[in-house]
N, C-alpha and C positions, 0 to 999 in steps of 0.2 A: 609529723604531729598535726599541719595543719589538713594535713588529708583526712587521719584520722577524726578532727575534731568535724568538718566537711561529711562524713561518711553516718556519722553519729546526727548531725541534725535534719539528714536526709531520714534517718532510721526514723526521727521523732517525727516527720511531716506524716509518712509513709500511712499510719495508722488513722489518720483524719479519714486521708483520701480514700481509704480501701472502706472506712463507713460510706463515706457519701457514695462509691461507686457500687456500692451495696444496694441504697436505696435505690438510687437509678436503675441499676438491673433487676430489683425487685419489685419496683412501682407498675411495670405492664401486668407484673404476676398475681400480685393483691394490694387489695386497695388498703392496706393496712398501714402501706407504709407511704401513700400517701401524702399524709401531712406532714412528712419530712422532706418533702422536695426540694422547698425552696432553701433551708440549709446544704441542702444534696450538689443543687445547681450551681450554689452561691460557693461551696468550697471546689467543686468541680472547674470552674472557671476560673478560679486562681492556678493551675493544672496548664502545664503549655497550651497555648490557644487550640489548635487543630485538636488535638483531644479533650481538652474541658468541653468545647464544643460541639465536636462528635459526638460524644456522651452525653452531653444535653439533649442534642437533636434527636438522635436514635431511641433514647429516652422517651419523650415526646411523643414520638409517631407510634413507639410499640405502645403507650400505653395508651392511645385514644383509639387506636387500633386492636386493645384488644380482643373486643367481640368478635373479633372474624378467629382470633388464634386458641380463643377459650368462651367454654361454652358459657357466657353471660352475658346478663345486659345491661346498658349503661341508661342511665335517665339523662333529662338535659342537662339538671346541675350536677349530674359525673362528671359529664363533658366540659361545663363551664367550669367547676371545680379545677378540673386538671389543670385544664391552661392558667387558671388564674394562682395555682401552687408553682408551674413554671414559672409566669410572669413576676411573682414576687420574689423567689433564688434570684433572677437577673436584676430586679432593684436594690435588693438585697447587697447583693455585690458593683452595682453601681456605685452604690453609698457608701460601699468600704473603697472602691477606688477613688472619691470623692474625701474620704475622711472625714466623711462628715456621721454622725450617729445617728442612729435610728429611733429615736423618741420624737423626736421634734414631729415624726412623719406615722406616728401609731396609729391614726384616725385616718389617712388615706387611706389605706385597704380597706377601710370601714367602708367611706363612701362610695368608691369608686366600684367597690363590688356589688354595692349594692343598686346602681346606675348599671353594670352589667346585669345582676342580674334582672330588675325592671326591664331594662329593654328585651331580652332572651324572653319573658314574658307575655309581652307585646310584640314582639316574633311573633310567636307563638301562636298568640289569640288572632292574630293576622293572616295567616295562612292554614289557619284551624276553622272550619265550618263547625258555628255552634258550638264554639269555644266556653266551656266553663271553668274559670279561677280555681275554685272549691275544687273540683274533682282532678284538674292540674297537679293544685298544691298538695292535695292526698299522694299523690303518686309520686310528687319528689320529696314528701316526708322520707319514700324508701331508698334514696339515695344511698350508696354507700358509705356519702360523704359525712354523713351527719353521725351523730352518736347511737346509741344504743335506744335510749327511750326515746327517738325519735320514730322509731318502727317497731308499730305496732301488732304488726304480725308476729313479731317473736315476744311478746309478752303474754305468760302460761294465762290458761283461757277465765281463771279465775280472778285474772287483773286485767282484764281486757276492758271490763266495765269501769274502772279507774283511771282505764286511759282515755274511754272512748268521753268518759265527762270531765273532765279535769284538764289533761291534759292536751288532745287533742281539739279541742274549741282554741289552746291559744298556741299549738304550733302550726296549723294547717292555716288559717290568717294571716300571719305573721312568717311565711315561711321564706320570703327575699328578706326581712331583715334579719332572721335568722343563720340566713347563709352569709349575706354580708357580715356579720359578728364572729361567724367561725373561720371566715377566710380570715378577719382581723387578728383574731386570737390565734391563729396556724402563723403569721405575720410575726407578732410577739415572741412565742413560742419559739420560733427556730430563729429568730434574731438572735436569740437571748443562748440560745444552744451554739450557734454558731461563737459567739465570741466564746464561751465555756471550752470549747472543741479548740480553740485557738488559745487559750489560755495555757492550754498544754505541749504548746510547739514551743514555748519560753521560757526560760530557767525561771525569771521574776511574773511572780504571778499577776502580781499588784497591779500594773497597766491593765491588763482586760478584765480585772476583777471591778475597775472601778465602773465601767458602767453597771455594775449590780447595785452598788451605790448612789449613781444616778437614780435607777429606777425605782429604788425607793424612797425617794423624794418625789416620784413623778405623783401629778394629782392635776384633776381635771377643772375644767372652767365653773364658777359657779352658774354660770350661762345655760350650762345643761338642766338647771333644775325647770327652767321655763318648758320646752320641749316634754320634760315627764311628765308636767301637771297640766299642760295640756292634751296629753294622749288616756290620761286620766280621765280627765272629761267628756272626751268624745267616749271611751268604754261608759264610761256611766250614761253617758246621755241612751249610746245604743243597750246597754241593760235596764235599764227603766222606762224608755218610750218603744223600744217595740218587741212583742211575743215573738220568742223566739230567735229574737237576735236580724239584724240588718247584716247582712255580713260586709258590703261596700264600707259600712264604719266600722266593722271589725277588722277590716284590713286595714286603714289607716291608723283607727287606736295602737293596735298589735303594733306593728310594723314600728309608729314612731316609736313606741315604747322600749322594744328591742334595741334600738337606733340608739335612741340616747340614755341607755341604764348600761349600756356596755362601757364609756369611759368609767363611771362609776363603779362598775364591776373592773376593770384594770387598778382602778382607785384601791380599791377592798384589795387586792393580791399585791400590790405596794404596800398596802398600811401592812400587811400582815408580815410579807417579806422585811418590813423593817422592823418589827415588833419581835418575831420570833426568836434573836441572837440576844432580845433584852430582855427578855422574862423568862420568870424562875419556870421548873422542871415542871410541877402541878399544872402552870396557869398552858405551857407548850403541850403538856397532854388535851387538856380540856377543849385548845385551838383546833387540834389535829381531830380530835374527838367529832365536834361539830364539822369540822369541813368533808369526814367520811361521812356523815349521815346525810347531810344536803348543802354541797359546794355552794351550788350556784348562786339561792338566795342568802347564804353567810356572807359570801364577799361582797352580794349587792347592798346588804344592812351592814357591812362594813366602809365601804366606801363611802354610803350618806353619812352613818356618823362621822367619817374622816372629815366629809365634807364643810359637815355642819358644824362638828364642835373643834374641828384640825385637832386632832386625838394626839399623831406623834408629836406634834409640840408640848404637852403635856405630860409626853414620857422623858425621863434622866438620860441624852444621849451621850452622855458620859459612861454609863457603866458598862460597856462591853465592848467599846472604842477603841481603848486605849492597849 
């Protein structure tokens, strides 16, 4: 009986590990699965040493090495990307060998990648004769790493002009705090997948369901409102005192701006994660509605109302609690 019962919760681990050793074998092959590393690494490592290990490392090398195995090419922030989707799995899993949770620590990946990526930058312009920023940042817009509307080459040639005005004046400035934000958010993202992934090695759900509960109480400093309203002004200063734009202040406007609308963007996917299980059918359409047309800026005018007016305090957290 005790074998059997033994035999059965080996059977339930089995199915984590074969995902995560999935992404590992499939991250040298595209970069798709990428942004799953660090949950990949992180359940990889609970895996007898010698092999969570080995499959981390081998991991690692195939995929910074895959230009030589397949016919592409990487930009710098592939490269820094990678490592820095490795380096997070092993914090990742530090923190669960530690017991300690991963909120307190949401905004480290923020900065910390973005001090990498600055410096990689500054590499860069260092050992680059006649080094220009602008035409750098153009070319790691095409990173694999980043999203879809971030490359502008595959936008049909009839919205090319909608990128080239709109959107690209404030990705290609802003393109280290942009990568710092998506490492942050790849950070979240598979913290949060990771304990879901482990929710289902347990009979009782309730223990790993409670940090989703946490998270939806998570909310940012009001401290952050200083940093947007001054990134605000330096854009305004550089939009009305010079033709054409200065771009040195468009890098820093950008950049700070990116920096610190991102807790506030986590703010807005908390307010909503907690909103969602307490409102009626109509009002769950109308959320879902708006966040398929335009995520990014719903949650970031979600998050300052959170901010400003604490919204879930306002909602009945009794009715769907109990």
């Amino acid at each position: 009986m005790k074998r059997a019962r033994t035999l059965k919760n080996r059977f339930r681990f089995d199915w984590t590990f074969i995902f995560c050793f999935l992404v590992m074998a499939l991250a040298p092959v595209s970069s798709v699965f990428w942004f799953f590393i660090p949950v990949g690494v992180s359940l990889s490592l609970e895996s007898p040493k010698w092999l969570g290990r080995s499959v981390c490392i081998v991991s690692f090398i195939a995929t910074i090495t895959s230009p030589i195995w397949w016919v592409r090419s990487l930009t710098s922030f592939d490269l820094l990307g990678i490592c820095v989707f490795y380096l997070l799995g092993v914090f990742l899993w530090s923190l669960k060998n530690a017991k300690q949770g991963f909120l307190p620590y949401l905004l480290w990946p923020l900065i910390s990648s973005f001090f990498a990526a600055l410096g990689l930058s500054l590499a860069v312009g260092l050992q680059t004769p006649g080094f220009n920023f602008g035409t750098w940042s153009l070319q790691q817009m095409g990173s694999d790493i980043f999203p879809y509307f971030f490359h502008g080459s595959r936008y049909p040639e009839e919205h090319r002009y909608i990128f080239d005005t709109f959107a690209a004046p404030i990705l290609r400035p802003a393109i280290i705090g942009w990568f710092a934000a998506l490492m942050a958010m790849a950070f979240l993202v598979n913290a949060l997948m990771e304990n879901l992934l482990k929710s289902f090695r347990v009979a009782n759900l309730r223990g790993q369901a409670r940090v989703f509960d946490r998270f939806n109480q998570w909310k940012a400093h009001e401290f952050v409102l200083v940093p947007i309203v001054l990134a605000l002004i330096v854009i305004a200063v550089d939009y009305m005192g010079f033709k054409g734009g200065n771009f040195p202040l468009q890098v820093l406007g950008w950049n700070l701006l990116v920096l610190s609308l991102f807790p506030v963007f986590v703010q807005g996917i908390a307010l909503l994660s907690f909103l969602i299980p307490r409102v009626n059918f109509l009002i769950l359409i109308l959320i879902f509605g708006l966040l398929f047309l335009n995520p990014i800026p719903v949650l970031v005018l979600a998050g300052l109302g959170d901010l400003w007016f604490d919204l879930r305090s306002k909602v009945n957290p009794e009715r769907k609690d109990r």
